[in-house]
VOPAGU-2260 file (C-alpha; in pm, 1 decimal, decimal comma):
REM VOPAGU-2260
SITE   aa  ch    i         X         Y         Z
SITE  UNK   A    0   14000,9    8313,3   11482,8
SITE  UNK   A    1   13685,1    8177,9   11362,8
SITE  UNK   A    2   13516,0    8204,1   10988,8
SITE  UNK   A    3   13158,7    8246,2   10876,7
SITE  UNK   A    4   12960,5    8041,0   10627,6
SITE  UNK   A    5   12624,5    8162,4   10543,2
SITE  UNK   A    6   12370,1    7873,0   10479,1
SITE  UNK   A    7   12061,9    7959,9   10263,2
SITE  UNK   A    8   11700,6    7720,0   10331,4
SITE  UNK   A    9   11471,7    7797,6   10056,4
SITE  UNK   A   10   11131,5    7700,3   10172,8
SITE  UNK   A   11   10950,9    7378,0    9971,7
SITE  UNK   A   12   10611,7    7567,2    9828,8
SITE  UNK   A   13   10299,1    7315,1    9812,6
SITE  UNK   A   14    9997,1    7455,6    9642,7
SITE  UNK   A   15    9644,1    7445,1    9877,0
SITE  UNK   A   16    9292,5    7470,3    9769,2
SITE  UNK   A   17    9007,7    7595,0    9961,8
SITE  UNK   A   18    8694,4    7674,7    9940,4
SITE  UNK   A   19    8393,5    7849,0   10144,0
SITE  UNK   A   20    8055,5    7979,6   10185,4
SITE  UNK   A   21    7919,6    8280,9   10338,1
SITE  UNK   A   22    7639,2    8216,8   10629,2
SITE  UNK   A   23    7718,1    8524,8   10846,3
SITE  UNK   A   24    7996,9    8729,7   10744,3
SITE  UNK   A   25    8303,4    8660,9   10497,9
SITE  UNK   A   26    8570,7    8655,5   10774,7
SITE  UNK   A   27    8364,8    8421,2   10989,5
SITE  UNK   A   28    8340,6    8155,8   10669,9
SITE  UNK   A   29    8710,1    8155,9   10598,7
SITE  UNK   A   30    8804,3    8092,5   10981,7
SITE  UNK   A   31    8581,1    7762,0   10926,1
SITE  UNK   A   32    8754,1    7656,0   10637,9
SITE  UNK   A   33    9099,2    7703,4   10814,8
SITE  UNK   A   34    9171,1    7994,1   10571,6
SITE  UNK   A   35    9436,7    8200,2   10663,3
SITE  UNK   A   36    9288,3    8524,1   10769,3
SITE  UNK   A   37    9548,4    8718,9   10592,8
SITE  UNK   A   38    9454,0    8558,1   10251,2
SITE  UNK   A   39    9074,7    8631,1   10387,0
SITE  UNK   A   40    9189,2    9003,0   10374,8
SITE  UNK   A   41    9401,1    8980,6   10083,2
SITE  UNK   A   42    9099,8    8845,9    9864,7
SITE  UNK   A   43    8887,6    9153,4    9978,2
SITE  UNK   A   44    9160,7    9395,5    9875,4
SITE  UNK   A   45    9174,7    9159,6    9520,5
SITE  UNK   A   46    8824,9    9182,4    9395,9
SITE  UNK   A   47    8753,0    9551,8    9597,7
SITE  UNK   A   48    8752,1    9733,4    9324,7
SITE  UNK   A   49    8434,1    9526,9    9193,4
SITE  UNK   A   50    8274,1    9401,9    9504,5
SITE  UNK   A   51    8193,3    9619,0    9783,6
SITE  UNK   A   52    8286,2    9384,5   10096,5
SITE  UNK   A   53    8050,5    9575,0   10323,9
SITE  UNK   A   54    7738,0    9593,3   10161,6
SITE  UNK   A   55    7775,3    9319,2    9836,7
SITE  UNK   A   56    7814,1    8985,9   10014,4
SITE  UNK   A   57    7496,5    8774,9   10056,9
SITE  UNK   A   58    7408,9    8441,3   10193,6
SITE  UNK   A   59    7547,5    8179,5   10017,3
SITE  UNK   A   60    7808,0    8348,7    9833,0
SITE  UNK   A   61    8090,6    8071,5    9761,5
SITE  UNK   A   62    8490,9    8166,6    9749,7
SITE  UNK   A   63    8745,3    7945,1    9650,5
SITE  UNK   A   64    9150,3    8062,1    9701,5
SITE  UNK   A   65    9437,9    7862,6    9551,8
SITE  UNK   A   66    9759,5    7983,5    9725,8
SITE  UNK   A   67   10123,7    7844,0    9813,7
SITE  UNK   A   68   10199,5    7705,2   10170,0
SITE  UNK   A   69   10592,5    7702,5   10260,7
SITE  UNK   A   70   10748,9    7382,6   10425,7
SITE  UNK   A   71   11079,1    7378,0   10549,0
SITE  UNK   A   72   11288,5    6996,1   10563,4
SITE  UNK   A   73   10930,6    6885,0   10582,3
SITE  UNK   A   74   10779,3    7139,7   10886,0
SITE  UNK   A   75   10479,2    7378,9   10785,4
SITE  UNK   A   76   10634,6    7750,8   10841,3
SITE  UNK   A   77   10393,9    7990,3   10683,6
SITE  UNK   A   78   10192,9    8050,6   10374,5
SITE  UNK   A   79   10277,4    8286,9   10027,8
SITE  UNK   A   80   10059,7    8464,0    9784,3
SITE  UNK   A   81    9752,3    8393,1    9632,8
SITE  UNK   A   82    9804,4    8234,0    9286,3
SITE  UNK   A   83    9412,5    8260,7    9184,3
SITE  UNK   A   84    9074,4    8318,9    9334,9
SITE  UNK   A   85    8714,4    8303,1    9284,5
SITE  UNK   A   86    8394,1    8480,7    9414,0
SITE  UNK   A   87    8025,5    8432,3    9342,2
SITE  UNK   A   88    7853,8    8750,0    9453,1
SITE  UNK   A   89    7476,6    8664,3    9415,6
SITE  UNK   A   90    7514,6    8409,0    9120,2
SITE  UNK   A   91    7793,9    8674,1    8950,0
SITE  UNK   A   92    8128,9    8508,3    8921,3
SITE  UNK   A   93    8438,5    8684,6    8936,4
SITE  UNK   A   94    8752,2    8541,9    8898,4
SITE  UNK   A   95    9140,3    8665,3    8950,5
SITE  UNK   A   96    9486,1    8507,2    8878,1
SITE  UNK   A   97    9800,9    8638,3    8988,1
SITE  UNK   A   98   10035,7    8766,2    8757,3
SITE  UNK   A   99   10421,7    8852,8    8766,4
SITE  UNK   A  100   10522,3    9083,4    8447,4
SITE  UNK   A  101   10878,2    9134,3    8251,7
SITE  UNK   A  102   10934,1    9383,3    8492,4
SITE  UNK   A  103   10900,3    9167,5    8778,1
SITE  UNK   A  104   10548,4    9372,2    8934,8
SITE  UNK   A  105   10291,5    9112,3    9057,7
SITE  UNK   A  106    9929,0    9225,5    9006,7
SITE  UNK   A  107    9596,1    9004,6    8974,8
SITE  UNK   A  108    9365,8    9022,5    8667,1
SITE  UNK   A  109    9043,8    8862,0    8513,9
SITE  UNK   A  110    9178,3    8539,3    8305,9
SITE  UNK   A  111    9109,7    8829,4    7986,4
SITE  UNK   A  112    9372,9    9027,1    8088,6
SITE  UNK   A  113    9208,3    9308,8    8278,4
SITE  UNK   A  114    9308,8    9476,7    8550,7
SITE  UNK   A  115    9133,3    9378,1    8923,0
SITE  UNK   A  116    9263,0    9632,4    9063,8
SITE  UNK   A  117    9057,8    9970,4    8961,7
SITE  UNK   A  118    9228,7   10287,8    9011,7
SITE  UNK   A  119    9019,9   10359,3    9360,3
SITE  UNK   A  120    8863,1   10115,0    9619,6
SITE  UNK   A  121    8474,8   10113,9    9739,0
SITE  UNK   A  122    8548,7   10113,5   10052,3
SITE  UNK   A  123    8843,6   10253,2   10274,8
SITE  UNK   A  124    8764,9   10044,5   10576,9
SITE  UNK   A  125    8728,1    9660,9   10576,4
SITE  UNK   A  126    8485,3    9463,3   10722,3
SITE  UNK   A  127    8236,8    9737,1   10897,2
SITE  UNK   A  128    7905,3    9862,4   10840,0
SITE  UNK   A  129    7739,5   10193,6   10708,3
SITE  UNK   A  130    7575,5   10382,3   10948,9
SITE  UNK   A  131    7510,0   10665,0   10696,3
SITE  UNK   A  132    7466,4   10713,9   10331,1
SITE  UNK   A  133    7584,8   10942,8   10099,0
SITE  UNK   A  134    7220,0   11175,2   10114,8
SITE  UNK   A  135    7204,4   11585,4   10036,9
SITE  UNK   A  136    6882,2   11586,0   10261,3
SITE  UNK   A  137    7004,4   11408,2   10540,7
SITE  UNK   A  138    6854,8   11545,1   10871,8
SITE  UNK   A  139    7200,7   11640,4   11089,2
SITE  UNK   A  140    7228,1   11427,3   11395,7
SITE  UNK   A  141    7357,8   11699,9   11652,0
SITE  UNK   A  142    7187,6   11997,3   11429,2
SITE  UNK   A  143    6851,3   11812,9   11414,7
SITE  UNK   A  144    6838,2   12034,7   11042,4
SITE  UNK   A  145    6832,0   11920,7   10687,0
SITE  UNK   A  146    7200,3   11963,3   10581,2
SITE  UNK   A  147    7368,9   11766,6   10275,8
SITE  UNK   A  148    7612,5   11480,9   10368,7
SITE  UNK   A  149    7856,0   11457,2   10119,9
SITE  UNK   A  150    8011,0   11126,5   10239,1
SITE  UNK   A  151    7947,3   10804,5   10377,1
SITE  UNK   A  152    7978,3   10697,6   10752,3
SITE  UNK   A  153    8157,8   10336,7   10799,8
SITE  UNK   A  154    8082,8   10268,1   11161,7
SITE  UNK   A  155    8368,0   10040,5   11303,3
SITE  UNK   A  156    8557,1    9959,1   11625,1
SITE  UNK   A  157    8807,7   10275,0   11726,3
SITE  UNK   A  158    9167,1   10186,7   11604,9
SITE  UNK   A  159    9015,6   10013,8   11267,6
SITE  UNK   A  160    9273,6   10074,9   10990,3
SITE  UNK   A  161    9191,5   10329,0   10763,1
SITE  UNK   A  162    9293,9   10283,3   10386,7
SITE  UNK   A  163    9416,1   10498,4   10088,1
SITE  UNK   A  164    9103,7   10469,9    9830,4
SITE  UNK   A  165    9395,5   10533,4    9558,7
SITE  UNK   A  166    9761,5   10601,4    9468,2
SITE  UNK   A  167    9809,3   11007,7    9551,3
SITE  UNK   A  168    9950,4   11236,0    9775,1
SITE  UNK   A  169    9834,8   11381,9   10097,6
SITE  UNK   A  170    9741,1   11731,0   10034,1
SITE  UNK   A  171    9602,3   11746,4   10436,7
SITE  UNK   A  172    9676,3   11595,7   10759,9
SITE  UNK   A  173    9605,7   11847,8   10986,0
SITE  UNK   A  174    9278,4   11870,7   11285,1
SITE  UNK   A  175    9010,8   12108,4   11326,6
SITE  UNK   A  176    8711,5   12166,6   11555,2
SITE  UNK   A  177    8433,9   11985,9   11293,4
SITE  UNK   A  178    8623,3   11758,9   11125,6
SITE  UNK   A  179    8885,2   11607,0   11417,0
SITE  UNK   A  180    9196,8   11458,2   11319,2
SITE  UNK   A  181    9120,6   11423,5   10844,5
SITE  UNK   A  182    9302,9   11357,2   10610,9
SITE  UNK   A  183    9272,5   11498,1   10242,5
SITE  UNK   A  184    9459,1   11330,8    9942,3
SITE  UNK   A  185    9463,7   11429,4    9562,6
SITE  UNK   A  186    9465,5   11175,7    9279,1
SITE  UNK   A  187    9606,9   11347,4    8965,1
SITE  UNK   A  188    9431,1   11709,6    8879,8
SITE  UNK   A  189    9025,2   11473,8    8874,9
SITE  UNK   A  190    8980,7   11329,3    9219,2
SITE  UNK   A  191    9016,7   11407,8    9568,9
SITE  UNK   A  192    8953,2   11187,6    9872,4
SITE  UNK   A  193    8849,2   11334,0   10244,5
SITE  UNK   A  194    8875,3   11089,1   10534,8
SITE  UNK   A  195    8737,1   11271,3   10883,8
SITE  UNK   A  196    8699,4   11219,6   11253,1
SITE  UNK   A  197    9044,4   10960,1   11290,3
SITE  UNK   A  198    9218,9   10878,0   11658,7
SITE  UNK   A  199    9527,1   10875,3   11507,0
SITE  UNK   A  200    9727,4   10931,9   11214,0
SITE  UNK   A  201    9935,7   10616,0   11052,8
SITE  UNK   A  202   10325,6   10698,8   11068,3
SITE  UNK   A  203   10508,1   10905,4   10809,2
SITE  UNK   A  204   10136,3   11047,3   10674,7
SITE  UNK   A  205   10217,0   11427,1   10625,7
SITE  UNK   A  206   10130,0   11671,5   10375,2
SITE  UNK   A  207   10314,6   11614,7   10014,1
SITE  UNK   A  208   10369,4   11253,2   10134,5
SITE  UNK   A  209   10293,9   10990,6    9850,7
SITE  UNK   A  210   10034,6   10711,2    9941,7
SITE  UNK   A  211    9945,2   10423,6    9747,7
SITE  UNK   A  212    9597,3   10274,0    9723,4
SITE  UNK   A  213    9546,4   10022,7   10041,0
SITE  UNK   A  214    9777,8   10154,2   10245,8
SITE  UNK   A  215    9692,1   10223,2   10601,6
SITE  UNK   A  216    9715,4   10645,3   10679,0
SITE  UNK   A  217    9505,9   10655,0   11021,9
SITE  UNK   A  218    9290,6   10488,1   11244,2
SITE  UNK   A  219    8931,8   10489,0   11291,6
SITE  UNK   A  220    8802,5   10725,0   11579,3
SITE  UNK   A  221    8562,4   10991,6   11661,4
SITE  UNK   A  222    8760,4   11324,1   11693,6
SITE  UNK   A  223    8584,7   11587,9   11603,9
SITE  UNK   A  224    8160,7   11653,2   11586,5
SITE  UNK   A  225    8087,5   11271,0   11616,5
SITE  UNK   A  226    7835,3   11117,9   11787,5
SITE  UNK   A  227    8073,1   10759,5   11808,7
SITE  UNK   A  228    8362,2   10599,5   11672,6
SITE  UNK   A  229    8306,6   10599,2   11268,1
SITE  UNK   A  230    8496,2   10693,1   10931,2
SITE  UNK   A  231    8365,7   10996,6   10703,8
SITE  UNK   A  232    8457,6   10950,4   10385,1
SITE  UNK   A  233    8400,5   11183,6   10035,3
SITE  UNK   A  234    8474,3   11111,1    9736,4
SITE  UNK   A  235    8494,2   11483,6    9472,0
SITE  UNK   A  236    8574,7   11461,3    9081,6
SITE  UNK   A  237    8656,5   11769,7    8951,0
SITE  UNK   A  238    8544,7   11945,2    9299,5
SITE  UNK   A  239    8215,9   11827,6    9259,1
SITE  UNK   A  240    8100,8   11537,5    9570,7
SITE  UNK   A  241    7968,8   11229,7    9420,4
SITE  UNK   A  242    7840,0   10915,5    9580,2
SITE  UNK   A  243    8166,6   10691,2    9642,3
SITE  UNK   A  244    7910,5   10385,7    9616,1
SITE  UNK   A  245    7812,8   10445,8    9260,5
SITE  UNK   A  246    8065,1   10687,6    9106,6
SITE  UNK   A  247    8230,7   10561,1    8826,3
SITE  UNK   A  248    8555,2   10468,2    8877,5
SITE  UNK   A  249    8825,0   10417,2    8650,5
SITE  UNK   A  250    8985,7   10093,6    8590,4
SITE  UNK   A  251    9366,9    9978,0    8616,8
SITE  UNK   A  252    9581,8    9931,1    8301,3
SITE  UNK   A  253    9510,5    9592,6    8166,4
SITE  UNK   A  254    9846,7    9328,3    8071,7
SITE  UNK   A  255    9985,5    9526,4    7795,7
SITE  UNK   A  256    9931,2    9389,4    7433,7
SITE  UNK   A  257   10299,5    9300,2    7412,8
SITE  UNK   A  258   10250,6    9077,4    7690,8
SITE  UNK   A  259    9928,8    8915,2    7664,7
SITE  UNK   A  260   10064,9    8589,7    7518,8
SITE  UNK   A  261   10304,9    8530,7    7792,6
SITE  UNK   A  262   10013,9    8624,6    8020,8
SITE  UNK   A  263    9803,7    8342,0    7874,1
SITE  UNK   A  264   10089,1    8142,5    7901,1
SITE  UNK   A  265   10193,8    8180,2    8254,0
SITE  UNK   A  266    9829,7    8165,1    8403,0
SITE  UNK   A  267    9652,7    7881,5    8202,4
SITE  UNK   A  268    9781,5    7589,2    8436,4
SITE  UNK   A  269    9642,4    7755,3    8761,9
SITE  UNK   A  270    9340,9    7884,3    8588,2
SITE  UNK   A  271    9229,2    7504,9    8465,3
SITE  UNK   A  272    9329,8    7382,5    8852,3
SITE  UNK   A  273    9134,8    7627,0    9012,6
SITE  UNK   A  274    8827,2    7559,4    8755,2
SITE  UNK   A  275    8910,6    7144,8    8830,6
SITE  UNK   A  276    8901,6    7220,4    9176,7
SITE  UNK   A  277    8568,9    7424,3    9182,4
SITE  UNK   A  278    8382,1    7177,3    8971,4
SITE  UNK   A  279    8532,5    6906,9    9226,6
SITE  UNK   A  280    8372,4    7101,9    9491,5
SITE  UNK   A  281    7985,8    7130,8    9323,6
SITE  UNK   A  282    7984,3    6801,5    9234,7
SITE  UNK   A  283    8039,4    6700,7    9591,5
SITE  UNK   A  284    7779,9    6915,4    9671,6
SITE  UNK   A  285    7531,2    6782,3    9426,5
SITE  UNK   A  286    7630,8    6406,4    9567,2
SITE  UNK   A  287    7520,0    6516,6    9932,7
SITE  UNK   A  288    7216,5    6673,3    9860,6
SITE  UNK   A  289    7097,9    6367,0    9671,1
């Protein structure tokens, strides 16, 4: 016979600063810094309900990320969450810390207390380009006539992921002649998002299937009257189309009053070392340009 002992490694967690700056494109400035490109993605989806990634970022934008790095009996083996972040969009600063309530749900929130996360993203698809506004006198491509587009067109590669603006449920995944392979879902009895002209369908997305905001429900392509591979995407409040760009959106639950001191609490260490680390960082600067 023989018997079984389970051994358990927990992983030794070191915490790693880093810092960039934007010269071409965000994803391009954290693979110089040696930033994961996870936590590249991960900060996007953190501050994307205030920054829109696509059209926001400008030339000399700085980012810093504090986040964990796992060692096991003293080998690197991976990295773990981001515990606070920074982004200067154009001289604005935004800041998030990451925050684990009584009830054990991580979220990340301005060092006030306020929700990040707003209750729909800017964007659906990261890291491409718009290749055509929302515009009710846009002259149709194929048509060559003025007819309204209701939407925005994010041109990317075919097989880009394609992201749930909010938490809802899928009220359409179905294909027509127009519209190709779309998916419709409805947020509460207010909002309803339309995403058009996909390759592909993510697994398990079906009508009366519940989605929640970032996750992936198809795949860029261009099913459907498109002239190339691109997302539509429409935004409607109360059945009316508004520009997802500049619509107002509403904004996440803030820490609850009940909690706010343990909030202050738990994030005032990593908010001080991430502001140490970031005035470490400008005064270096300052030192090489004189």
């Amino acid at each position: 016979g023989y018997t079984v002992e389970p051994i358990v490694k927990v992983a030794d967690l070191a915490e790693m600063f880093r810092v960039g700056t934007v010269s071409d494109s965000l994803f391009m400035a954290g693979q110089k810094e040696n930033i994961p490109a996870e936590h590249i993605m991960e900060m996007a989806n953190i501050f994307g309900g205030v920054i829109d990634f696509i059209l926001d970022p400008r030339q000399g934008d700085q980012f810093s990320i504090l986040y964990d790095e796992q060692y096991l009996d003293g080998e690197y083996i991976g990295h773990g969450a981001i515990l606070a972040t920074q982004y200067i969009n154009d001289g604005e600063v935004f800041t998030a810390i990451r925050y684990i309530n009584k009830k054990g749900e991580a979220g990340y929130y301005s060092p006030e207390g306020e929700s990040m996360r707003k209750a729909f993203l800017r964007a659906p698809v990261e890291f491409s380009r718009i290749s055509s506004s929302f515009n009710l006198r846009r002259k149709h491509p194929l048509y060559k006539t003025v007819r309204p587009h209701r939407g925005i067109d994010y041109a990317a590669p075919p097989g880009t992921p394609i992201l749930a603006a909010g938490d809802g449920r899928v009220e359409i995944a179905s294909r027509t002649k127009p519209n190709g392979r779309y998916v419709v879902l409805k947020h509460g009895e207010q909002f309803v998002t339309k995403y058009l002209h996909l390759s592909k369908f993510a697994r398990g997305i079906k009508a009366g299937r519940r989605v929640k905001q970032g996750q992936v429900i198809g795949y860029v392509g261009s099913t459907g009257y498109a002239t190339g591979p691109h997302l539509h995407y429409e935004f409607l409040v109360n059945g009316v189309h508004q520009n997802p760009r500049t619509v107002s959106l509403p904004q996440a639950k803030p820490v609850s009053k009940q909690e706010v001191a343990r909030f202050r609490e738990r994030t005032f260490e990593r908010l001080v070392l991430l502001d140490h680390f970031n005035q470490q960082v400008t005064l270096a600067l300052k030192s090489q340009r004189s």
